[in-house]
PQR file of N, CA, C, O and H, with PARSE charges and radii, in Angstrom:
ATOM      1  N   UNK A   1     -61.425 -39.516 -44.714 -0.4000 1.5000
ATOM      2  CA  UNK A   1     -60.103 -39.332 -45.280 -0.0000 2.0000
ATOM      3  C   UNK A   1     -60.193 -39.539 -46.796  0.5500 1.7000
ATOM      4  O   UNK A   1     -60.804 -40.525 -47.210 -0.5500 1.4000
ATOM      5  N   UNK A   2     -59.615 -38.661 -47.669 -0.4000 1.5000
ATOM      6  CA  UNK A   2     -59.803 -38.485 -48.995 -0.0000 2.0000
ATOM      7  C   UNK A   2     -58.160 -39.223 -49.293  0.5500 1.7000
ATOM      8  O   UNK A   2     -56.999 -39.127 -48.893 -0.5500 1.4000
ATOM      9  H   UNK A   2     -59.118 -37.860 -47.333  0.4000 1.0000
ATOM     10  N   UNK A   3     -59.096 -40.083 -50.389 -0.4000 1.5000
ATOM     11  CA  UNK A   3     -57.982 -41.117 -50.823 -0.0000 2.0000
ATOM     12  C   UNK A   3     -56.697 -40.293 -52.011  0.5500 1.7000
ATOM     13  O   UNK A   3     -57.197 -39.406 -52.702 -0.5500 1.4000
ATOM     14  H   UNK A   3     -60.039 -40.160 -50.713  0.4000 1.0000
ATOM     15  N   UNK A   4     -55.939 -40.421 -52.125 -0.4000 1.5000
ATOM     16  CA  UNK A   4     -54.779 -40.255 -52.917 -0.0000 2.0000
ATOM     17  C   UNK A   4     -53.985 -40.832 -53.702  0.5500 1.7000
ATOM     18  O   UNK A   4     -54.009 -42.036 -53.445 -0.5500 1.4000
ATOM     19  H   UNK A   4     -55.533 -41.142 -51.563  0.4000 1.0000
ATOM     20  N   UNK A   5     -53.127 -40.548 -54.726 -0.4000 1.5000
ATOM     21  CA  UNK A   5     -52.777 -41.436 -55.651 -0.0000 2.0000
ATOM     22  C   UNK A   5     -51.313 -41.495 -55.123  0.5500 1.7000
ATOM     23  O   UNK A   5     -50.786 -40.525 -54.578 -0.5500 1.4000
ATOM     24  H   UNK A   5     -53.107 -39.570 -54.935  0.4000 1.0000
ATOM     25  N   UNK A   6     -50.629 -42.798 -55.335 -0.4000 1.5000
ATOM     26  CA  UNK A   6     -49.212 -43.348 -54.913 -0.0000 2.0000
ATOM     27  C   UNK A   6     -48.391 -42.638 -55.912  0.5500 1.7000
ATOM     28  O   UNK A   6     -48.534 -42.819 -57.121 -0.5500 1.4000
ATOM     29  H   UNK A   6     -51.057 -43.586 -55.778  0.4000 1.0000
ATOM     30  N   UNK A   7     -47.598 -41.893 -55.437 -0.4000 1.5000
ATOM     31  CA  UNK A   7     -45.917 -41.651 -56.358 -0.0000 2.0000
ATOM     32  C   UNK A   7     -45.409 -42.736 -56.955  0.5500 1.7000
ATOM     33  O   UNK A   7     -45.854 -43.790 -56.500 -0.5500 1.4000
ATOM     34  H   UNK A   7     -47.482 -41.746 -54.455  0.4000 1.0000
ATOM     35  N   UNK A   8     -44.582 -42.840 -57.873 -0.4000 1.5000
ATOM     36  CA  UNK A   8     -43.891 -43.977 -58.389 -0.0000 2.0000
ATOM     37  C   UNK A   8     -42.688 -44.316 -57.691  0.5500 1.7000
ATOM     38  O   UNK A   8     -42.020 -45.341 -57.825 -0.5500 1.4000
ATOM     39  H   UNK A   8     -44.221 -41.984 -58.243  0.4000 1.0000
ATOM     40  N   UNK A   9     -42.438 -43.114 -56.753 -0.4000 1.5000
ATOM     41  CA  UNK A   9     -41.359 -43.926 -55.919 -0.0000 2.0000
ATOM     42  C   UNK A   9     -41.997 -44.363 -54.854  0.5500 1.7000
ATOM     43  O   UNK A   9     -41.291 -45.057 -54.122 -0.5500 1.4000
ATOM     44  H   UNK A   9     -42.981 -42.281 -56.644  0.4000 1.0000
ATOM     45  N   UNK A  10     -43.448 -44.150 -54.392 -0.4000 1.5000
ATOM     46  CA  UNK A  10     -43.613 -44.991 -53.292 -0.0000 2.0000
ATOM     47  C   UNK A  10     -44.010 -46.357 -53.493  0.5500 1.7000
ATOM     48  O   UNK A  10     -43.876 -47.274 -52.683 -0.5500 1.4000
ATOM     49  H   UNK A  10     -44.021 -43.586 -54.986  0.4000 1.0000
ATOM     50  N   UNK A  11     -44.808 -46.447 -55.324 -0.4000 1.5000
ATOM     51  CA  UNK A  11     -44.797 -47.739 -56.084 -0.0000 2.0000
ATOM     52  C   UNK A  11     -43.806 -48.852 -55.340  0.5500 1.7000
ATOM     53  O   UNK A  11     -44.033 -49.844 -54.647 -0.5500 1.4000
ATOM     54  H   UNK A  11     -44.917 -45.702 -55.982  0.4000 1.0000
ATOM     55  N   UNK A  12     -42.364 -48.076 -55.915 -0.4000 1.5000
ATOM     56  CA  UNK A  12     -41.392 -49.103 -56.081 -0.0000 2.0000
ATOM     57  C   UNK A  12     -40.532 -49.454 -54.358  0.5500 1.7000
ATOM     58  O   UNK A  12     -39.643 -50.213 -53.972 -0.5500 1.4000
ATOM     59  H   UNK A  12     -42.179 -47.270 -56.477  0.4000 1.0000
ATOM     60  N   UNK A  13     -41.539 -48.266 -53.645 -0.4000 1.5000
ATOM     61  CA  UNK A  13     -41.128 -48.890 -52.348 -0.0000 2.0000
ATOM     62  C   UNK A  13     -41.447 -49.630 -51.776  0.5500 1.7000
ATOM     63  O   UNK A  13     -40.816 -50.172 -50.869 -0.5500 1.4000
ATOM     64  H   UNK A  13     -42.261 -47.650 -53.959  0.4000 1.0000
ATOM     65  N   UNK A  14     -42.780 -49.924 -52.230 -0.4000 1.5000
ATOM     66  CA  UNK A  14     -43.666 -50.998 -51.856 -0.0000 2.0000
ATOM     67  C   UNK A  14     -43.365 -51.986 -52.435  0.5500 1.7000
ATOM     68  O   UNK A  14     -43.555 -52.994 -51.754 -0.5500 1.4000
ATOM     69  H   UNK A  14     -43.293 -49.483 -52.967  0.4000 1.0000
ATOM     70  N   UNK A  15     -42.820 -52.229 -53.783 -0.4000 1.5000
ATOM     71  CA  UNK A  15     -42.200 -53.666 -54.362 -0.0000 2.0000
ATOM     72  C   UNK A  15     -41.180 -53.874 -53.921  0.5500 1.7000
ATOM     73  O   UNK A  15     -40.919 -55.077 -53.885 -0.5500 1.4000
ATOM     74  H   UNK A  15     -42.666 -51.410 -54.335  0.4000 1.0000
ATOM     75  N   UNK A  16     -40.325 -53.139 -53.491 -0.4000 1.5000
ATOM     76  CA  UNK A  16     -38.997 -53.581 -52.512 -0.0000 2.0000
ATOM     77  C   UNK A  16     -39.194 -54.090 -51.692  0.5500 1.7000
ATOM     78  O   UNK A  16     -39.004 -55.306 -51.729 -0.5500 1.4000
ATOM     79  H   UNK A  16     -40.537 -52.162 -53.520  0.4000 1.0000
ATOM     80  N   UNK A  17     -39.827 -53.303 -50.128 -0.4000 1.5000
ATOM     81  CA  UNK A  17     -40.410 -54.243 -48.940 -0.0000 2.0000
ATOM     82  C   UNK A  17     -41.203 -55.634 -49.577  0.5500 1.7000
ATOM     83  O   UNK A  17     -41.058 -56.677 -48.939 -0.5500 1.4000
ATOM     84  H   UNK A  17     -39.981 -52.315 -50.098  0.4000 1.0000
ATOM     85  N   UNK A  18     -41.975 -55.658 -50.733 -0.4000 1.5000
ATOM     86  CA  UNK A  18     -42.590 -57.025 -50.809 -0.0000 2.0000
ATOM     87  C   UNK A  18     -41.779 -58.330 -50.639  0.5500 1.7000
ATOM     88  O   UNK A  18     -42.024 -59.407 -50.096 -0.5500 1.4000
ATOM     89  H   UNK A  18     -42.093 -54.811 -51.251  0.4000 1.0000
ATOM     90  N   UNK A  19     -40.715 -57.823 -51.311 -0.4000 1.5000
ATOM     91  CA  UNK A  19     -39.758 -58.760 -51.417 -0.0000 2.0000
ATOM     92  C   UNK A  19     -39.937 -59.661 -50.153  0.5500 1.7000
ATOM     93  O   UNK A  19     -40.237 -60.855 -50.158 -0.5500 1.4000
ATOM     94  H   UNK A  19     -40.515 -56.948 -51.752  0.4000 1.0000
ATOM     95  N   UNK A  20     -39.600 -58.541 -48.626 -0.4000 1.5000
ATOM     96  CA  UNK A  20     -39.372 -59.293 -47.106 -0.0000 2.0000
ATOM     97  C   UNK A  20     -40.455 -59.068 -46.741  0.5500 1.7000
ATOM     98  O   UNK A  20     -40.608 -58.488 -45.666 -0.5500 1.4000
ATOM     99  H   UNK A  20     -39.357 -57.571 -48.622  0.4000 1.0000
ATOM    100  N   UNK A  21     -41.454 -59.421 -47.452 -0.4000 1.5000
ATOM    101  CA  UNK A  21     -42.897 -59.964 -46.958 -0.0000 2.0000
ATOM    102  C   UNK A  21     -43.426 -59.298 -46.113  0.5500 1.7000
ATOM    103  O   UNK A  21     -44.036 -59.909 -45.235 -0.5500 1.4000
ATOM    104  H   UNK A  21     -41.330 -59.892 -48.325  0.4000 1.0000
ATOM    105  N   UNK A  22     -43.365 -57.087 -46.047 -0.4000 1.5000
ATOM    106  CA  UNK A  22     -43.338 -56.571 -44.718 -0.0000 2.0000
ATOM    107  C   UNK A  22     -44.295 -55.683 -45.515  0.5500 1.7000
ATOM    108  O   UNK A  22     -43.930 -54.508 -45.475 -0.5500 1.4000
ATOM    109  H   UNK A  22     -42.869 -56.591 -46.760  0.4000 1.0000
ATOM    110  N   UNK A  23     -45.694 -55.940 -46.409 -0.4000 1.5000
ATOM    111  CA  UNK A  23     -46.847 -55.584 -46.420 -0.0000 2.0000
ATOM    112  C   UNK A  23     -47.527 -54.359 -45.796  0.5500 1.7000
ATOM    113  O   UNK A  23     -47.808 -53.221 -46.172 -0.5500 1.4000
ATOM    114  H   UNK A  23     -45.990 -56.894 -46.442  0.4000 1.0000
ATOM    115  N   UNK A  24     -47.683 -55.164 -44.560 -0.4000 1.5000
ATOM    116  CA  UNK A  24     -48.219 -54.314 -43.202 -0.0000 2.0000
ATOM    117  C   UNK A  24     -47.210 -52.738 -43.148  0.5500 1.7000
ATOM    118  O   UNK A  24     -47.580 -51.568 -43.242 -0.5500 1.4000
ATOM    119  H   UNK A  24     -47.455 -56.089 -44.255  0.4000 1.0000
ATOM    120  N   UNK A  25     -45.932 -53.294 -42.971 -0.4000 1.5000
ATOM    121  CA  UNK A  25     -45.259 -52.394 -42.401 -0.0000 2.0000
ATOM    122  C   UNK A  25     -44.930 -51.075 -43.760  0.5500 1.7000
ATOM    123  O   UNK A  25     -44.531 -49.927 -43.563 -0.5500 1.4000
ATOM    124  H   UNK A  25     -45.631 -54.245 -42.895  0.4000 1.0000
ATOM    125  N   UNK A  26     -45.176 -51.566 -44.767 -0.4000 1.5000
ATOM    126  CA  UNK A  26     -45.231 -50.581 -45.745 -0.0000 2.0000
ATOM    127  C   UNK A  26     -46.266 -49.754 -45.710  0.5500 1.7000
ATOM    128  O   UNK A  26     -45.971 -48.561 -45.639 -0.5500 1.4000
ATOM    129  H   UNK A  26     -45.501 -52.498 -44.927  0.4000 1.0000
ATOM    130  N   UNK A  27     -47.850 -50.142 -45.750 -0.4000 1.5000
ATOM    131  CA  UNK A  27     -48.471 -49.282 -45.112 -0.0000 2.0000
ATOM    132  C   UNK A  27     -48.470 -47.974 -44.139  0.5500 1.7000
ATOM    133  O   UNK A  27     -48.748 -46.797 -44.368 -0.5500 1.4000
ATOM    134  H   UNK A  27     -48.090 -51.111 -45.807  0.4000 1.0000
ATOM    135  N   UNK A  28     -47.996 -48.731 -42.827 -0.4000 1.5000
ATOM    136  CA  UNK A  28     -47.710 -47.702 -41.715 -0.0000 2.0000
ATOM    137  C   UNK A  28     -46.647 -46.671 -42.172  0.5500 1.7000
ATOM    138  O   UNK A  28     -46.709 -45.525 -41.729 -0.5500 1.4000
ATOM    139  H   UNK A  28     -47.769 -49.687 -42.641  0.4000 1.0000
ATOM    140  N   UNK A  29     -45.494 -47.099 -43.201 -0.4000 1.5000
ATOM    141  CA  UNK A  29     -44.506 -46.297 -43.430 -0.0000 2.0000
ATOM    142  C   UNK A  29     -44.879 -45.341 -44.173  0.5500 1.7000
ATOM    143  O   UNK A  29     -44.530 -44.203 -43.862 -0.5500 1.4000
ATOM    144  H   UNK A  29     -45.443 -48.031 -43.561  0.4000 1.0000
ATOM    145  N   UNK A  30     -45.649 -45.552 -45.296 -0.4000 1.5000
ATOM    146  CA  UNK A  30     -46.531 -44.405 -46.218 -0.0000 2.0000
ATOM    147  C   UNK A  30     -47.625 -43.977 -45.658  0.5500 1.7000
ATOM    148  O   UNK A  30     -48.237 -43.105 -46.274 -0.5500 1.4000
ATOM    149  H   UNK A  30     -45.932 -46.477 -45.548  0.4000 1.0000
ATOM    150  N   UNK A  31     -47.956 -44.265 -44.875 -0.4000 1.5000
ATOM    151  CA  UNK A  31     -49.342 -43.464 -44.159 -0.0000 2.0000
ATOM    152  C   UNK A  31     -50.692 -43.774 -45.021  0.5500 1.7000
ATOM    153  O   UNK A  31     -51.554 -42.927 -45.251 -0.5500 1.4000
ATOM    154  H   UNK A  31     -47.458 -44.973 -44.375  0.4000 1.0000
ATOM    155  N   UNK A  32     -50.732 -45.206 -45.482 -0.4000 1.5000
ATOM    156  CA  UNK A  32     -52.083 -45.635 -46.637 -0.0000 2.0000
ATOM    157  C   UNK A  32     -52.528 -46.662 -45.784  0.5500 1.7000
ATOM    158  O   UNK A  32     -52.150 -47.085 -44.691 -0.5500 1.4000
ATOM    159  H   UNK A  32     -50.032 -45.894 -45.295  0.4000 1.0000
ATOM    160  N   UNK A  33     -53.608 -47.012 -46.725 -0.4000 1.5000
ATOM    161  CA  UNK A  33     -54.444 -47.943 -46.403 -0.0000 2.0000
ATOM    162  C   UNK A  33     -53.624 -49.461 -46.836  0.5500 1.7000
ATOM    163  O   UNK A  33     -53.415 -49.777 -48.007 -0.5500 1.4000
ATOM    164  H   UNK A  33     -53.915 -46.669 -47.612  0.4000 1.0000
ATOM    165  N   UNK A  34     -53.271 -50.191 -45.799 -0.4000 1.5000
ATOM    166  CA  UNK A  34     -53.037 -51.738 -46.031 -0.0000 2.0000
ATOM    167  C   UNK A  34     -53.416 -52.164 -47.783  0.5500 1.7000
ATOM    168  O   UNK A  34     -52.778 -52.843 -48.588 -0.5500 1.4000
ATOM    169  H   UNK A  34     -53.441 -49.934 -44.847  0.4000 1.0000
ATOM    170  N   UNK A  35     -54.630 -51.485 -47.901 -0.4000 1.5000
ATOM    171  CA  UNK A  35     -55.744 -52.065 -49.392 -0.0000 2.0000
ATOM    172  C   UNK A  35     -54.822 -51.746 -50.175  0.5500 1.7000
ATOM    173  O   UNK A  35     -54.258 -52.495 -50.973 -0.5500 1.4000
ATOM    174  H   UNK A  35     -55.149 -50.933 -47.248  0.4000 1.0000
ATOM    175  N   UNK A  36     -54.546 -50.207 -49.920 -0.4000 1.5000
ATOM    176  CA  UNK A  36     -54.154 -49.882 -51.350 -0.0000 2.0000
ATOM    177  C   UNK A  36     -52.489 -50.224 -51.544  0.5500 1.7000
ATOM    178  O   UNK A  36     -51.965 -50.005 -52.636 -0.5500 1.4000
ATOM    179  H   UNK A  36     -55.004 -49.599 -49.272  0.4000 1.0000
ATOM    180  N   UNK A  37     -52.050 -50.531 -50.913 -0.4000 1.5000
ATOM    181  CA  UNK A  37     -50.292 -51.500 -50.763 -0.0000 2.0000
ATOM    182  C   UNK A  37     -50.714 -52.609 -51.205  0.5500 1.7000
ATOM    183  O   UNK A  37     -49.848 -53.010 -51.982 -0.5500 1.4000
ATOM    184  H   UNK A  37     -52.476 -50.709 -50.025  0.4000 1.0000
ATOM    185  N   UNK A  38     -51.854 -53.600 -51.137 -0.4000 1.5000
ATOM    186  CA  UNK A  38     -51.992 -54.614 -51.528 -0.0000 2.0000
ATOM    187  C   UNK A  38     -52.468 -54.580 -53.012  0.5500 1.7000
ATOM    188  O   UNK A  38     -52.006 -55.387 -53.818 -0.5500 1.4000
ATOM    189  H   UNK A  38     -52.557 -53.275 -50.505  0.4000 1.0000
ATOM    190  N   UNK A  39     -53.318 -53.722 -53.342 -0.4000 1.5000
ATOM    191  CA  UNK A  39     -53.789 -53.387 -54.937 -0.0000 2.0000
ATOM    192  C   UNK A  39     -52.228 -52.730 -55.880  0.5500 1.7000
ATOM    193  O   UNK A  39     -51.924 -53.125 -57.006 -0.5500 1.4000
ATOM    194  H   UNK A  39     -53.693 -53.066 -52.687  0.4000 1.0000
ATOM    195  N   UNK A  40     -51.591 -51.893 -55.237 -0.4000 1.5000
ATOM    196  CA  UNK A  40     -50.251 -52.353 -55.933 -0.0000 2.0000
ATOM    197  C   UNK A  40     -49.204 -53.346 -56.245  0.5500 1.7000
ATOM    198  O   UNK A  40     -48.550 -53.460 -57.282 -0.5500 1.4000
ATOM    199  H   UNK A  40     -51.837 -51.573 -54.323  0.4000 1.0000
ATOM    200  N   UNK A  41     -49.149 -54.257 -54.832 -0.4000 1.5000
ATOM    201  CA  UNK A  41     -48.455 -55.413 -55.388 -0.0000 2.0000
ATOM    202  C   UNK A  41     -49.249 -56.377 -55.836  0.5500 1.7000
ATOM    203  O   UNK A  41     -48.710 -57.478 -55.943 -0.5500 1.4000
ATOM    204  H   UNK A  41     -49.680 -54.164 -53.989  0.4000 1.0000
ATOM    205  N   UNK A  42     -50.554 -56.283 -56.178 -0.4000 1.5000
ATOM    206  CA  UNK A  42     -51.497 -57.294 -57.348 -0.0000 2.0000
ATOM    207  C   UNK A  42     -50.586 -56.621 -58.732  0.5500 1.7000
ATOM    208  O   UNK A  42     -49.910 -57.293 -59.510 -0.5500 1.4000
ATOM    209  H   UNK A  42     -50.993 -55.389 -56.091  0.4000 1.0000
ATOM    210  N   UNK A  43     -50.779 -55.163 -58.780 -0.4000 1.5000
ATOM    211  CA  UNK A  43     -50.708 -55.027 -59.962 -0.0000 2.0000
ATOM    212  C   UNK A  43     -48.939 -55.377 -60.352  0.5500 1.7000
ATOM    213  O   UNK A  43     -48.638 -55.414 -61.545 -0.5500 1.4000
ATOM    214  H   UNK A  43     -51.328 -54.616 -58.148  0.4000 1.0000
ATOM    215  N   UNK A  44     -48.114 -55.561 -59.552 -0.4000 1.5000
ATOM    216  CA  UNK A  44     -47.161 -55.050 -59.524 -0.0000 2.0000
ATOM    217  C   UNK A  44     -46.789 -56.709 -60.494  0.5500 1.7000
ATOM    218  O   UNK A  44     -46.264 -56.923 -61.586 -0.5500 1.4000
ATOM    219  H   UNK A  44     -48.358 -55.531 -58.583  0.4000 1.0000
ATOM    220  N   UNK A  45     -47.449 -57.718 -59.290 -0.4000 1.5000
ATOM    221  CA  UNK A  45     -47.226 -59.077 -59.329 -0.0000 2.0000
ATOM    222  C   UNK A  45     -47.605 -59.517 -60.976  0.5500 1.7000
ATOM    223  O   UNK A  45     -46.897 -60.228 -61.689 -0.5500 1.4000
ATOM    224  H   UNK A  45     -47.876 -57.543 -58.403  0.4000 1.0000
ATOM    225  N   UNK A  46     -48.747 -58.969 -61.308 -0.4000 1.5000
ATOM    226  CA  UNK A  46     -49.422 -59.020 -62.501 -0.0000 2.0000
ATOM    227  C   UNK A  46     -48.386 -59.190 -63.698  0.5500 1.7000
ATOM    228  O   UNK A  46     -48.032 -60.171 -64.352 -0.5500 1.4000
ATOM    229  H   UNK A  46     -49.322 -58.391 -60.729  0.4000 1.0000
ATOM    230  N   UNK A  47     -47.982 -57.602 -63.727 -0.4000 1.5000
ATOM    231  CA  UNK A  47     -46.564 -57.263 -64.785 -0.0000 2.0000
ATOM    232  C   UNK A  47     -45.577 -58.584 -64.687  0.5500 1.7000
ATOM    233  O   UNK A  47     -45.439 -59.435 -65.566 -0.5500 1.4000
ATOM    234  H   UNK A  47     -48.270 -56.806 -63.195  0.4000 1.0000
ATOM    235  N   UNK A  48     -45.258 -58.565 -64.054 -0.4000 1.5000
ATOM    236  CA  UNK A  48     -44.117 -59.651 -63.869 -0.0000 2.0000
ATOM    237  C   UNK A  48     -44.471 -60.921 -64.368  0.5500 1.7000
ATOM    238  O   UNK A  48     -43.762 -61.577 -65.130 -0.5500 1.4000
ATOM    239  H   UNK A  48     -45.370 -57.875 -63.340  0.4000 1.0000
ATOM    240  N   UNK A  49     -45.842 -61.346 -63.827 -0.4000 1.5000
ATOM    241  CA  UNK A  49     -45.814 -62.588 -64.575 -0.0000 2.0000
ATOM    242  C   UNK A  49     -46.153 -62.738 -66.005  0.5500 1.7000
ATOM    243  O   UNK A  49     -46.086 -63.820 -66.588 -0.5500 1.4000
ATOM    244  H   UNK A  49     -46.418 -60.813 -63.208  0.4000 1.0000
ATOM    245  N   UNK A  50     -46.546 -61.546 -66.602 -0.4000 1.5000
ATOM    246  CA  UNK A  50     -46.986 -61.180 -68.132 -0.0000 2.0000
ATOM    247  C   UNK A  50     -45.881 -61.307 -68.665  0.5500 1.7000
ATOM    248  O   UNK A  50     -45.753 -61.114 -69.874 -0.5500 1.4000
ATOM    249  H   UNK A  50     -46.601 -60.667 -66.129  0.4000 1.0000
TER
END
């Protein structure tokens, strides 16, 4: 499976669900890899605390 780059609205869909701690379930909803939901809310987490 050839990897792909996230939309910015699926970005910010994934920082929404973070909020209710539903990780996993963001994954399954975008059809990605767990990894790469988690390498966005690193980066996401990052910004914020800068």
């Amino acid at each position: 499976m050839e990897a792909r780059e996230l939309t910015m609205a699926e970005k910010q869909l994934i920082s929404e669900l973070r909020e209710h701690n539903e990780s996993l379930i963001i994954a399954q909803k975008l059809s990605i890899s767990s990894t790469a939901a988690w390498k966005v809310l690193k980066i996401d987490r990052t910004l914020v605390d800068s």
